[in-house]
N, C-alpha and C positions, 0 to 999 in steps of 0.2 A: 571388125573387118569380117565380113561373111564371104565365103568363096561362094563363086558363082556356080548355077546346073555344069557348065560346060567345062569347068575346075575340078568339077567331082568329076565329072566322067572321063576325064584324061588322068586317072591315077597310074594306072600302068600302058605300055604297047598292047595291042590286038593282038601280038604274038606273043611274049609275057605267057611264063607257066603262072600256073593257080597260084605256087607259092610270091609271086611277086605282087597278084594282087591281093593277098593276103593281106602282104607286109604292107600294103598301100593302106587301104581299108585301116588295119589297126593305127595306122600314122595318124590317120584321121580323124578314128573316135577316140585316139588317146588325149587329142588336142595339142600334139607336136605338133602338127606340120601347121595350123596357123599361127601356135607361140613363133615356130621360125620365121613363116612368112612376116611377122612383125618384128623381129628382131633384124631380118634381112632389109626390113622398110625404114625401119631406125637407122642402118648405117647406111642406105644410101642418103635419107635426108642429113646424117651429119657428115657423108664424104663425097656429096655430088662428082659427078666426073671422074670415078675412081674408075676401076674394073674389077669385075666379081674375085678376082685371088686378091686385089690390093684391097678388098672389102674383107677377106679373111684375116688378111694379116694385121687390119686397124683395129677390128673387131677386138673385145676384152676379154681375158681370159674366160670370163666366166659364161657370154657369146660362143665363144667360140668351143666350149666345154658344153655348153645345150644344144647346138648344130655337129658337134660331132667330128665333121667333113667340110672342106672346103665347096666340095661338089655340092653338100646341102644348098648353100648359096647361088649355086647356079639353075639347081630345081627351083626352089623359091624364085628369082630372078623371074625366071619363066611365067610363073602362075600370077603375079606383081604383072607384070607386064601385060598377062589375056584379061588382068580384070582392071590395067586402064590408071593403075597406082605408080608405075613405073615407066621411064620410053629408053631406050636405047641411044644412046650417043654417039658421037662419032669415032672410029676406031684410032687410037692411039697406041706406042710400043707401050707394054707396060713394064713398072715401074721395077716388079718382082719376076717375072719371067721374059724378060727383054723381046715377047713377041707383039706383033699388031692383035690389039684385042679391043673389041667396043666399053664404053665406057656408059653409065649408068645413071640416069637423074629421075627425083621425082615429078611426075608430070603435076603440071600448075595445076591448081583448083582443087585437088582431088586427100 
């Protein structure tokens, strides 16, 4: 999976001190942030329809020990989504925080 130009350049906000895009950058060439982004791609293909926290909490220990954070999942989610790997569903309570939350599927073909 390659991130796209426009994936690179949304690592941090335009407001975002130095040190944020630092930490972006080293995400980068460490090679976390697309092990996650494929880790984040794996639990949506095995838990279609879920929502990004019910995606943390399916996830395996040892998932969820490489992502760190729940919020990891919601950055990844993001970047899945601009490059066309992922589409947004429709919002449902969810399962673990009883609010309305969109739910997550891999987009066909891709």
């Amino acid at each position: 999976m390659q991130p796209d130009l426009f994936d690179l350049l949304a690592l941090s906000h335009r407001d975002d001190p130095a040190t944020s895009r630092e930490a972006a950058e080293r995400h980068v060439a460490s090679g976390r942030r697309e092990r996650h982004a494929e880790i984040v791609l794996g639990l949506v293909q095995r838990f279609p329809a879920a929502t990004a926290i019910e995606l943390w909490y399916l996830a395996t220990d040892a998932e969820r020990a490489e992502l760190k954070e729940p919020q990891e999942i919601r950055r990844r989610l993001v970047c899945l989504r601009k490059r066309g790997l992922v589409r947004r569903g429709p919002a449902r309570p969810c399962t673990v925080r009883g609010t309305s939350q969109v739910t997550w599927f891999v987009v066909e073909g891709s």
